[in-house]
C-alpha positions as CSV (number, residue, x, y, z in Angstrom):
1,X,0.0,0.0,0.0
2,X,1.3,3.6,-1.1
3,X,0.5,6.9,0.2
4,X,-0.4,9.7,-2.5
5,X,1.9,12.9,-1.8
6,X,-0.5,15.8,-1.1
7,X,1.0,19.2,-2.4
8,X,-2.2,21.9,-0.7
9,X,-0.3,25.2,-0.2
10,X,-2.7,27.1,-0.9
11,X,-5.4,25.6,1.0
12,X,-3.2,26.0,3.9
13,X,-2.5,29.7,3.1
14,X,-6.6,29.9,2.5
15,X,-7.1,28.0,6.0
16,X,-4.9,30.6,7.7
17,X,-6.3,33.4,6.1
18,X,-9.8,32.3,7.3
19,X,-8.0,32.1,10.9
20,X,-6.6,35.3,10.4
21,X,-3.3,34.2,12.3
22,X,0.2,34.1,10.9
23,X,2.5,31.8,10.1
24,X,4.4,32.0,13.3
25,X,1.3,30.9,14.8
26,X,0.1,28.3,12.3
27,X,3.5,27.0,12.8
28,X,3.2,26.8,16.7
29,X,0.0,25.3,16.6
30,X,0.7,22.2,14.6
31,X,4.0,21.9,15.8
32,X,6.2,22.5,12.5
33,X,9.0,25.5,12.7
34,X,8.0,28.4,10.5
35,X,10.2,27.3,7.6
36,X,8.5,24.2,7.1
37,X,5.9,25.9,6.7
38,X,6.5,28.4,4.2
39,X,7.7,25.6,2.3
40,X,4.9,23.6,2.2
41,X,2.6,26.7,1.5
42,X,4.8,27.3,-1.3
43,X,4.3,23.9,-2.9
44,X,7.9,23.0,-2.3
45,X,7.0,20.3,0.1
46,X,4.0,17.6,0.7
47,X,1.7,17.8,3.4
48,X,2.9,14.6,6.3
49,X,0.6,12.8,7.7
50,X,1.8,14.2,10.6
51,X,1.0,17.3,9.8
52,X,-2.7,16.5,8.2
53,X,-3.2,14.7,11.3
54,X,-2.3,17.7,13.6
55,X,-4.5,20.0,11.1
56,X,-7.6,18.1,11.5
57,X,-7.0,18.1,15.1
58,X,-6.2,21.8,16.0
59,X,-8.5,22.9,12.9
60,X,-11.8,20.7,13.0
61,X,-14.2,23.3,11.7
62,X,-12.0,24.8,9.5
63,X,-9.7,21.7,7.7
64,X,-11.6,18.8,6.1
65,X,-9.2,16.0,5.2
66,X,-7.7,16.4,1.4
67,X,-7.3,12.2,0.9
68,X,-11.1,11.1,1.0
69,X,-9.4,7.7,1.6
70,X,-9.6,7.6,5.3
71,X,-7.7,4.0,5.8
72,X,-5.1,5.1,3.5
73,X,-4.3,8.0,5.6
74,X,-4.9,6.4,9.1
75,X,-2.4,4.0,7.9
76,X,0.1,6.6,6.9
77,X,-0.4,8.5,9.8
78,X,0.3,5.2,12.5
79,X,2.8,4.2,10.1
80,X,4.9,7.9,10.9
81,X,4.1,6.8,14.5
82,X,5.3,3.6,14.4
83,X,8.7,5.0,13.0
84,X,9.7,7.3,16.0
85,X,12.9,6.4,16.5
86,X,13.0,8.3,19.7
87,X,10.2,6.0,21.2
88,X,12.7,3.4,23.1
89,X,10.3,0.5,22.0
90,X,10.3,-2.5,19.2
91,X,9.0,-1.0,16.1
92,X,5.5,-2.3,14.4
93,X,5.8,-4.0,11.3
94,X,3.7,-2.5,8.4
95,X,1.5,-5.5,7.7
96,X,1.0,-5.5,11.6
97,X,-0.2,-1.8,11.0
98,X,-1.8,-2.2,8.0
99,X,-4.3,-5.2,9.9
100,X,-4.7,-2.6,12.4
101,X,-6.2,0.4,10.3
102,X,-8.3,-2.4,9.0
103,X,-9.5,-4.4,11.9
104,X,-9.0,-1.4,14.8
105,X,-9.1,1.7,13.4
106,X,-10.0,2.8,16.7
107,X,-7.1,1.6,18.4
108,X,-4.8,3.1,15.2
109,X,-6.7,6.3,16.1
110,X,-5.4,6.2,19.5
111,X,-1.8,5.3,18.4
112,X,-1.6,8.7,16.4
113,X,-3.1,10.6,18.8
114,X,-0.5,9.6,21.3
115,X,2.2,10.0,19.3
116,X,0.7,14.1,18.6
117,X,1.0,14.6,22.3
118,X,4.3,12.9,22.3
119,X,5.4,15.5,19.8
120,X,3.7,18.2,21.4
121,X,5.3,17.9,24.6
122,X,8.6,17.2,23.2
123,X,8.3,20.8,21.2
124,X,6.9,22.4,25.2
125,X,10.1,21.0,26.8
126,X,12.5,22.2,24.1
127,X,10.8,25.8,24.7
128,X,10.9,25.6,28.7
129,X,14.7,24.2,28.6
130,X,15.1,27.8,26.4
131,X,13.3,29.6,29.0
132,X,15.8,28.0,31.9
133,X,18.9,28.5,30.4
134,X,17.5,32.2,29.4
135,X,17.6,32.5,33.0
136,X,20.6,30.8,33.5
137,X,22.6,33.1,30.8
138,X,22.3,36.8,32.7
139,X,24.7,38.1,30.0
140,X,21.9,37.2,27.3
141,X,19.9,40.4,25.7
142,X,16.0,39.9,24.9
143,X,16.2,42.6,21.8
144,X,19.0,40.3,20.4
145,X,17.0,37.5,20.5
146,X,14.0,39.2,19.6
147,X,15.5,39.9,16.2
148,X,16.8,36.4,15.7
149,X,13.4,35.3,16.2
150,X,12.4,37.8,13.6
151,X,14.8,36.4,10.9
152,X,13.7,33.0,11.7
153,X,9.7,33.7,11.4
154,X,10.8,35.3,8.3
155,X,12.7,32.3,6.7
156,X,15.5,34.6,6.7
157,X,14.3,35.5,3.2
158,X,12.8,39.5,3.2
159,X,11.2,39.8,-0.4
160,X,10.9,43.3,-0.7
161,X,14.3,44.1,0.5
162,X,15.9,41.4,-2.2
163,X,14.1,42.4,-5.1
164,X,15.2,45.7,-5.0
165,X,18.9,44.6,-4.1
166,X,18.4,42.6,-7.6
167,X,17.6,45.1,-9.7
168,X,19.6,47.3,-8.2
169,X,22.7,45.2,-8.7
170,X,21.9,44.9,-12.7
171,X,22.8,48.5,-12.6
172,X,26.4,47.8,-11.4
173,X,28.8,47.1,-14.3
174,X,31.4,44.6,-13.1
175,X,29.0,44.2,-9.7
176,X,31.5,42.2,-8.3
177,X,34.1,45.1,-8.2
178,X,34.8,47.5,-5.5
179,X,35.2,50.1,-7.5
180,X,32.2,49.7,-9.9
181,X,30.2,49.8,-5.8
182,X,32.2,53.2,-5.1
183,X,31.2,54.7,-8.1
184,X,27.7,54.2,-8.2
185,X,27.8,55.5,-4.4
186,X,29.3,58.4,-5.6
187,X,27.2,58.9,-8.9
188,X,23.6,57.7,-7.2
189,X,24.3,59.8,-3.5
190,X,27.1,61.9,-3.8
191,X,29.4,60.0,-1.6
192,X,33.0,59.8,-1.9
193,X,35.2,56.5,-0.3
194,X,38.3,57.0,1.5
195,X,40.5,53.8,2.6
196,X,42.5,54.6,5.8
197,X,44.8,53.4,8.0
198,X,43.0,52.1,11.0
199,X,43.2,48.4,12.0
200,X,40.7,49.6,15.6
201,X,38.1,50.4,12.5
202,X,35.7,48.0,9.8
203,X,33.5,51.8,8.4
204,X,32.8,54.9,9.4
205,X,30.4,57.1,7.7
206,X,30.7,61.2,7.9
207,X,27.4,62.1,6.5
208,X,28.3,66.1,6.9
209,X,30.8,65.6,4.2
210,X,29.5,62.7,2.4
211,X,32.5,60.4,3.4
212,X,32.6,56.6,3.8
213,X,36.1,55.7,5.4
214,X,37.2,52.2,5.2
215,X,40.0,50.3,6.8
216,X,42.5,49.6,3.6
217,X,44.1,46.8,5.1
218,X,41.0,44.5,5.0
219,X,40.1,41.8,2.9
220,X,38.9,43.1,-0.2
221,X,35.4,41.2,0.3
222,X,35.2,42.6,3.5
223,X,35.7,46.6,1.4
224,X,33.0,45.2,-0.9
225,X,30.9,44.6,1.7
226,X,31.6,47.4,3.6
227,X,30.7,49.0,0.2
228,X,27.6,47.6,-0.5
229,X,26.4,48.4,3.0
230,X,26.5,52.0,2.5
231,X,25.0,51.4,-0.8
232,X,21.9,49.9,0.1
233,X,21.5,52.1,3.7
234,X,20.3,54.8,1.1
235,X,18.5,52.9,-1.6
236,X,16.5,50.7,0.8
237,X,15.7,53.1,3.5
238,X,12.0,53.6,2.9
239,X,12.0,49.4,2.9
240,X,13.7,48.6,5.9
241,X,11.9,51.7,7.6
242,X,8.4,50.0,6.6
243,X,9.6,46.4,7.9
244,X,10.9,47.7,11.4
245,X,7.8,49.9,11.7
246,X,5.7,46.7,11.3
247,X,7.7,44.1,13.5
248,X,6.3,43.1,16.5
249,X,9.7,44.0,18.4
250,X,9.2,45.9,22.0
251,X,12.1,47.6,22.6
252,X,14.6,51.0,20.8
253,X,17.8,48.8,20.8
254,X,15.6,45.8,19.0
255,X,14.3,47.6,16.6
256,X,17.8,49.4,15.7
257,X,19.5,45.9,15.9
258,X,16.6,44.3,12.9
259,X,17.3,47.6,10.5
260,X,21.1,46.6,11.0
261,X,20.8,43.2,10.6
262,X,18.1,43.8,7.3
263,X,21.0,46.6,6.0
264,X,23.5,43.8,6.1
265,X,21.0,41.7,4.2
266,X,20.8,44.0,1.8
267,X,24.2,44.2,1.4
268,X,24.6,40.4,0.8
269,X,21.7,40.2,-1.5
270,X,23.5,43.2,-3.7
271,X,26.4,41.6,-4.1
272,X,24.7,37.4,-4.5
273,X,21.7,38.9,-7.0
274,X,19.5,36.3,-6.3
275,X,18.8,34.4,-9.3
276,X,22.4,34.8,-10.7
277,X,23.1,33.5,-7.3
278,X,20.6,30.6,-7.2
279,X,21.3,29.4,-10.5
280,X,25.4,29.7,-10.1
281,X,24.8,27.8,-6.7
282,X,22.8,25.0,-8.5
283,X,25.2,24.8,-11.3
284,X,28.5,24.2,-8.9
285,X,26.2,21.8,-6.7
286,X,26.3,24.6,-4.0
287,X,30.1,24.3,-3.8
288,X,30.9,27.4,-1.6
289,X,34.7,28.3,-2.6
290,X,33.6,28.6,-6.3
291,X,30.5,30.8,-5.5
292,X,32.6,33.3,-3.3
293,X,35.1,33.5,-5.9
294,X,32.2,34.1,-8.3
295,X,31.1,36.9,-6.2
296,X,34.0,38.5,-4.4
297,X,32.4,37.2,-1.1
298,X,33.7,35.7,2.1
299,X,32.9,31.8,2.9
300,X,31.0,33.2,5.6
301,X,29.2,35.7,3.5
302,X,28.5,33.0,1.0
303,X,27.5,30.6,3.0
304,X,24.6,32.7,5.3
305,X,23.2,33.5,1.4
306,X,22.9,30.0,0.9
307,X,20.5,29.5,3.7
308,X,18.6,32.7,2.8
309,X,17.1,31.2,-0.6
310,X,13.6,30.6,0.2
311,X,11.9,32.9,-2.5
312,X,8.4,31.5,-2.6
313,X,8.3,30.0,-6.9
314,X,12.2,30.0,-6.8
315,X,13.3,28.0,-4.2
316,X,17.0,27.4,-3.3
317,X,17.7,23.9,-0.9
318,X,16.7,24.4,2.4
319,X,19.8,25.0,4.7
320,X,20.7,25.3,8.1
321,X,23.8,27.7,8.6
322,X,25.0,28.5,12.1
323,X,28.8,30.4,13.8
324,X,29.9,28.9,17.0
325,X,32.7,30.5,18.6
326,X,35.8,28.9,20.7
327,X,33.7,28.7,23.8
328,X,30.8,26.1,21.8
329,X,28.6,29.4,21.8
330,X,26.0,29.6,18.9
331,X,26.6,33.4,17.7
332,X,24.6,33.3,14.6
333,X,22.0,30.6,13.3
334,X,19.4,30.3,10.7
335,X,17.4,26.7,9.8
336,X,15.5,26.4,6.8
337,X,15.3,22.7,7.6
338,X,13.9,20.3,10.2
339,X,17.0,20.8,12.4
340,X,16.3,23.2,15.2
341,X,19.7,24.7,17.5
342,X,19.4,25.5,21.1
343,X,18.3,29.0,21.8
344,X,20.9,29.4,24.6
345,X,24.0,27.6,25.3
346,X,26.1,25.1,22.8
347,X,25.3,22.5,20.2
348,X,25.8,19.2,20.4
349,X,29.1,18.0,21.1
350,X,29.3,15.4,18.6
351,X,28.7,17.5,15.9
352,X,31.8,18.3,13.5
353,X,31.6,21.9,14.1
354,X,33.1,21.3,17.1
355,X,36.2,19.7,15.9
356,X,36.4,22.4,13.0
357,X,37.0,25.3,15.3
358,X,40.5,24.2,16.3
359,X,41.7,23.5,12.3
360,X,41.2,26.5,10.5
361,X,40.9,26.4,6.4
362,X,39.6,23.3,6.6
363,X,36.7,21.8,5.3
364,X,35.3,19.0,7.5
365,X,31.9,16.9,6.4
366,X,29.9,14.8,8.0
367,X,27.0,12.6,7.8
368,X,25.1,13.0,11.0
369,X,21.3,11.8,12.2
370,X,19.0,13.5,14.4
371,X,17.1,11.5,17.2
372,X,14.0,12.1,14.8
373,X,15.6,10.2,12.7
374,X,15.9,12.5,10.0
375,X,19.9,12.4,8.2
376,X,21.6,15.7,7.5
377,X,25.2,16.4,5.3
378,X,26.9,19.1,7.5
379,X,30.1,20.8,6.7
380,X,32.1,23.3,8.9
381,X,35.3,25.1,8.1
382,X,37.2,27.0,11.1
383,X,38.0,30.7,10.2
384,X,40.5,33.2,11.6
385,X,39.9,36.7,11.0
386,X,43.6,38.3,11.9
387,X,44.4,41.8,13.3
388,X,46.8,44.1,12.1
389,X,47.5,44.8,15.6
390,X,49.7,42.9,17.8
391,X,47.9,44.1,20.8
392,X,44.7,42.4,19.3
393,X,43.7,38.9,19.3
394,X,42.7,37.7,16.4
395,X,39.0,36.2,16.2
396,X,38.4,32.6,15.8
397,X,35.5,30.6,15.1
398,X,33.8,28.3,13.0
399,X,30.8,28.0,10.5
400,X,28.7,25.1,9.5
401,X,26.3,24.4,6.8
402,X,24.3,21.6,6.3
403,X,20.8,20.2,4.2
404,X,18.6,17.2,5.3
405,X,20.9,13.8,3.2
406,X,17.5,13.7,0.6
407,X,19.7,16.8,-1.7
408,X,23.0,14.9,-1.5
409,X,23.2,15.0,-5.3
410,X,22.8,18.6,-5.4
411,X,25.4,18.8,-2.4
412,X,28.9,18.5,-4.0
413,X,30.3,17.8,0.1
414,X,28.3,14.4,0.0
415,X,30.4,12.8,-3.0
416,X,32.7,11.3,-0.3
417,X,29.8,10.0,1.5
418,X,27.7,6.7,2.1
419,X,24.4,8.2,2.6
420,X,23.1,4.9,3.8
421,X,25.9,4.1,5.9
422,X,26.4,4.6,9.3
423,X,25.5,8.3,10.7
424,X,27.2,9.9,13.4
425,X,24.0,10.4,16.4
426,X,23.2,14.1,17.2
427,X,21.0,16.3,19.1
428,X,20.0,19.8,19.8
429,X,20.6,19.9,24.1
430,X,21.2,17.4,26.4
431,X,18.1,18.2,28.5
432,X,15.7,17.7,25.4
433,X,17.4,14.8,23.7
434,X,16.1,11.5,24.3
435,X,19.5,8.9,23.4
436,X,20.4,6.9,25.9
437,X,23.2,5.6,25.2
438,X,24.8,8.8,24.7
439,X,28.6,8.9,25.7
440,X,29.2,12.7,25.4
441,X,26.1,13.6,27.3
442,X,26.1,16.6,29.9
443,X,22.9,16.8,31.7
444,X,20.3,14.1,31.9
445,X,16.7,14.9,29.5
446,X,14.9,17.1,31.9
447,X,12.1,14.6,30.7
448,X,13.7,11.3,31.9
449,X,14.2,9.5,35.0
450,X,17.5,8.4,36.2
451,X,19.3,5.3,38.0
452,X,22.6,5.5,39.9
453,X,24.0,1.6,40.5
454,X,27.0,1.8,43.0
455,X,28.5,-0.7,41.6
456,X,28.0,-0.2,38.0
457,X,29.7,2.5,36.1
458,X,30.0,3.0,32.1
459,X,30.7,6.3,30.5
460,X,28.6,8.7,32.0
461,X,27.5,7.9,36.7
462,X,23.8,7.0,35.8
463,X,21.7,5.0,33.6
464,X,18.1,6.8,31.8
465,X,14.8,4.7,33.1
């Protein structure tokens, strides 16, 4: 028996609508991150059975079931169920489950249901572990967060903002030039750009006399950037303007930290046009040195445009990109896929990223598996950005990229790779995940019970119940 793939974007765009909620709160109330969602509302991905099980059950009056074959989907749906690897019992055979949806639907009912509220209190413990280590983390700023949230809810994709960036960028002979950026600054606004001797300074911006100053002795993508920032803080004022004025952000310092952050997307979206990108990225199987030196653009600049292609009829591969520094802290982070990171604190320590920090200019890959069961290629590269002072140390940290193992033949990192060989077992905290034989685990699931034996002892003092 087969399941039909059910592609109903815009019923789920018309059942919202009807709601009058967003897609923050769709998302949230059948327990899908906001990503997923745009991408299934864009036709880019099938509706679950998961998820048509969790519309019919937070949506009765509003969804009526798309596959008028009721056993088909019952069986689909206790067949997802079935599959959780992170339920620590024997799987269920699918002729057992097929007999089931036959002979006791109820009871198959009952299955799915459970596993809903399994999934729904898994999602309520990952938020309250956020909430405690919120706590926990007194250095931690709400605005900051605030606009990370934003980004997220957004896809990390602002339309308006790119389009114009785009067309803007067709206007730039040679865009990929420094100097074809300075002279449209100066022909378009009148500014003049001064390079200057000052390792303490990235830009600075004298708007009585119309000067940009930038550090000479960076990297010349860094001056392009630096460049293209300027550019686009006057030719998508009005836009970013109208975007901050509509955010649902509380505070000043938020809403001046989400027109920096949409500035600096301008920036990358002026110098990565988005189609040009999109179509150079598909064409070298998203291999990220070739695109930067395509565009003039850093591995890091390259690599958060990668995970920002989410254009709703011209989709990129869904990505998740992410910075960790020396001390395992998540700086920046962005999923377009199922993969969510811990709000607060570290990633998992068996992830490569880890490892990558310490060997700079390197690029490590890795075929690692959620406890969801869901496989992911991630890559991570270490990067130093040096100082021209000897008083200053330079900055170290590492990025990581990474799409679910279903594009490995679009991902040139996965050539080296046995998809269907053995996967290296991750998480996203060790208070939400659910492994239990875990080795490199730091706190018990905040879920989970646990047994001390005196005189027993493997790798970690207790055992999980």
């Amino acid at each position: 028996m087969t399941t039909r793939r059910i592609y109903a974007g815009h019923e789920l765009r018309a059942l919202r609508d009807r709601l009058g909620i967003s897609q923050a709160a769709m998302a949230a109330r059948i327990g899908l991150s906001v990503s997923y969602l745009s991408q299934i509302e864009s036709g880019h991905r099938p509706l679950t059975p998961r998820v048509l099980a969790a519309l019919s059950s937070e949506a009765p009056a509003h969804w009526a079931p798309l596959d008028p074959n009721d056993d088909r989907r019952l069986f689909a749906e206790a067949l997802d169920a079935a599959a959780d690897p992170s339920v620590p019992a024997e799987p269920i055979d699918e002729a057992t489950l097929r007999r089931a949806t036959q002979q006791q639907p109820r009871l198959a009912r009952r299955l799915v249901a459970t596993h809903q509220a399994l999934l729904r209190a898994q999602e309520q413990l990952r938020i309250l572990d956020d909430q405690l280590d919120s706590r926990a983390n007194a250095t931690d700023h709400l605005p900051w967060n605030a606009v990370r949230d934003w980004f997220n809810d957004a896809s990390n994709y602002v339309d308006a903002i790119d389009r114009r960036a785009e067309a803007l960028a067709a206007r730039i002979a040679d865009g990929d030039s420094a100097t074809a950026i300075a002279a449209r600054l100066r022909a378009d606004h009148g500014i003049a750009t001064e390079y200057v001797d000052a390792p303490d300074l990235v830009r600075a911006f004298d708007p009585d006399a119309r000067v940009l100053r930038i550090d000479g002795g960076q990297p010349p993508e860094t001056i392009r950037f630096a460049l293209a920032d300027r550019y686009m803080r006057l030719a998508a004022t009005d836009l970013v303007a109208e975007i901050v004025d509509s955010a649902e952000i509380g505070s000043d310092s938020g809403r001046q930290l989400l027109a920096a952050g949409l500035f600096n997307y301008a920036a990358g979206a002026l110098l990565m046009p988005y189609e040009a990108f999109r179509a150079a990225a598909r064409a070298m199987r998203h291999d990220i040195d070739r695109l930067r030196r395509r565009f003039g653009t850093s591995f890091e600049q390259t690599c958060h445009r990668l995970s920002t292609l989410q254009r709703p009829g011209a989709l990129g591969i869904p990505f998740f990109f992410c910075r960790v520094d020396m001390a395992g802290n998540i700086t920046k982070r962005h999923s377009a896929t199922r993969l969510k990171f811990a709000r607060f604190g570290g990633a998992c320590p068996l992830w490569i990223v880890h490892e990558a920090v310490a060997i700079p200019d390197r690029i490590l890959v890795q075929l690692a598996e959620t406890p969801d069961g869901v496989r992911y290629i991630s890559i991570a590269r270490g990067l130093v950005k040096p100082t021209e002072d000897y008083g200053r140390l330079p900055r170290r940290y590492a990025l990581a990229l990474g799409c679910e193992a279903s594009f490995a033949a679009d991902f040139v990192y996965a050539d080296g790779l046995r998809i269907d060989g053995a996967a290296t077992p991750i998480g996203t905290s060790c208070r939400i995940c659910t492994r239990r034989d875990c080795e490199q685990r730091a706190f018990p699931p905040a879920a989970g019970r646990i047994v001390v034996d005196q005189d027993r002892r493997g790798a970690v003092s207790y055992e999980l119940e």
